[in-house]
N, C-alpha and C positions, 0 to 999 in steps of 0.2 A: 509426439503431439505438436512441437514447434513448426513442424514442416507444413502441417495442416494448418497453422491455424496462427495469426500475428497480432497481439492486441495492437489498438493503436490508442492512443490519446493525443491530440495538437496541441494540448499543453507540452507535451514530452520533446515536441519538436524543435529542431533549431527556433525557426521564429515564433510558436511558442514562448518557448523561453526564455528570448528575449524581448517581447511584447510584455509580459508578466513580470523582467526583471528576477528571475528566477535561474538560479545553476543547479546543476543536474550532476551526480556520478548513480552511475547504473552498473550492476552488478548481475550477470546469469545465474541459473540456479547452476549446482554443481553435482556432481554425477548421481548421487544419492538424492535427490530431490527434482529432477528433470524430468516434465511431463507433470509437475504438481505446482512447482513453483517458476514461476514464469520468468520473475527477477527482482534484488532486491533495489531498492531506490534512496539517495540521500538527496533530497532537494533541502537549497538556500535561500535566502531572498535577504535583502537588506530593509523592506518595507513592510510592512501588510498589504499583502495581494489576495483577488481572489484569484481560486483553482479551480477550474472547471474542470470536469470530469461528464465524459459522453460516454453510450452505453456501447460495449465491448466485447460483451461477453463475460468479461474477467471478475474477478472478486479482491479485494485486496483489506488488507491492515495499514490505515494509517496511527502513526505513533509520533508524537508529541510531548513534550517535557509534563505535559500535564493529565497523558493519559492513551487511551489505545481503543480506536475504533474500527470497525469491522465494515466497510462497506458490500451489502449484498449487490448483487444484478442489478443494474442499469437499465430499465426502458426511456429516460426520459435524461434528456441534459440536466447537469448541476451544480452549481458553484460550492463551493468547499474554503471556509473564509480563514488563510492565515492570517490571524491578527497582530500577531508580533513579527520584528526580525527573528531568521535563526534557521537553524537548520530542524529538518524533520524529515523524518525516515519513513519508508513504505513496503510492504510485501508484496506483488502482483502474481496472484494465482490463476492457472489456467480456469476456464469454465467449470462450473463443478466440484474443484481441486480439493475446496474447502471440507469435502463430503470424508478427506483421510486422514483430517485432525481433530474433527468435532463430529460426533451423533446427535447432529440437528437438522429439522425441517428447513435448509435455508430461504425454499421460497416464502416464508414465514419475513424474510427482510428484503425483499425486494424492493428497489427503491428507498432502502433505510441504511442509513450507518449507525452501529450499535455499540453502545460498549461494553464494559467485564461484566456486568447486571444479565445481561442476554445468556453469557455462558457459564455450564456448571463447574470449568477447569479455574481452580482460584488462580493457579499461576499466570494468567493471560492479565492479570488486573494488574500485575506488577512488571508487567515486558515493558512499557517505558523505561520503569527504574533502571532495570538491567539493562539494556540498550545505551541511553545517555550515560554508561559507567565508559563508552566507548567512543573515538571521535567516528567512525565509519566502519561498513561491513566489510571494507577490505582487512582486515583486523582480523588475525588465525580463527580464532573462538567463532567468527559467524560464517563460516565458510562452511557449506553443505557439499 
């Protein structure tokens, strides 16, 4: 699937990231998860920035010290407001991808980011906790 097909976001980008003040380590998926999982993401910032996020295709988890949201499909540009310093992690899923971890209607969130209330898996309510026990996904345990 990667051949076909290359998310993009200009936050992701050098000048990106450094317009927003924002550091980046990026992570591919690994053998057992390639063609689902697109890659994983530690972004930093030293400020409150906003994060824009244009539509891609893609689907993603973002995860925060205070919790775990699901952003569905994209038709429309949208800002994503870190309000603290700090670091915060992300899943970037191929288009779709989402349909091989969850039996849910996702176009039901289109344009929405949602959190562990949306899904019926209780463990997704607590993937922050378990995440922040770790400084990054280079880290054996998240290696797919």
């Amino acid at each position: 699937m990667s051949e076909l097909y290359n998310a993009f976001q200009p936050t992701l980008t050098k000048a990106g990231l450094k317009h927003f003040g924002i550091s980046l380590k990026c992570s591919p998926a690994r053998k057992t998860l390639q063609g689902i999982v697109h890659s994983y993401l530690q972004v930093s910032t030293a400020k409150p920035t906003p994060y824009p996020v244009i539509p891609d295709g893609s689907q993603a988890i973002f995860i925060s010290l205070h919790g775990s949201k699901i952003g569905g499909a994209q038709s429309r540009a949208c800002d994503i407001q870190i309000l603290q310093p700090g670091d915060y992690f992300g899943i970037r899923f191929y288009p779709g991808a989402l349909r091989y971890f969850f039996d849910l209607n996702f176009s039901e969130i289109t344009n929405q980011f949602v959190d562990s209330q949306y899904f019926p898996c209780q463990k997704f309510g607590e993937l922050h906790n378990n995440i922040y026990q770790h400084q990054s996904f280079h880290e054996p345990r998240f290696r797919s």
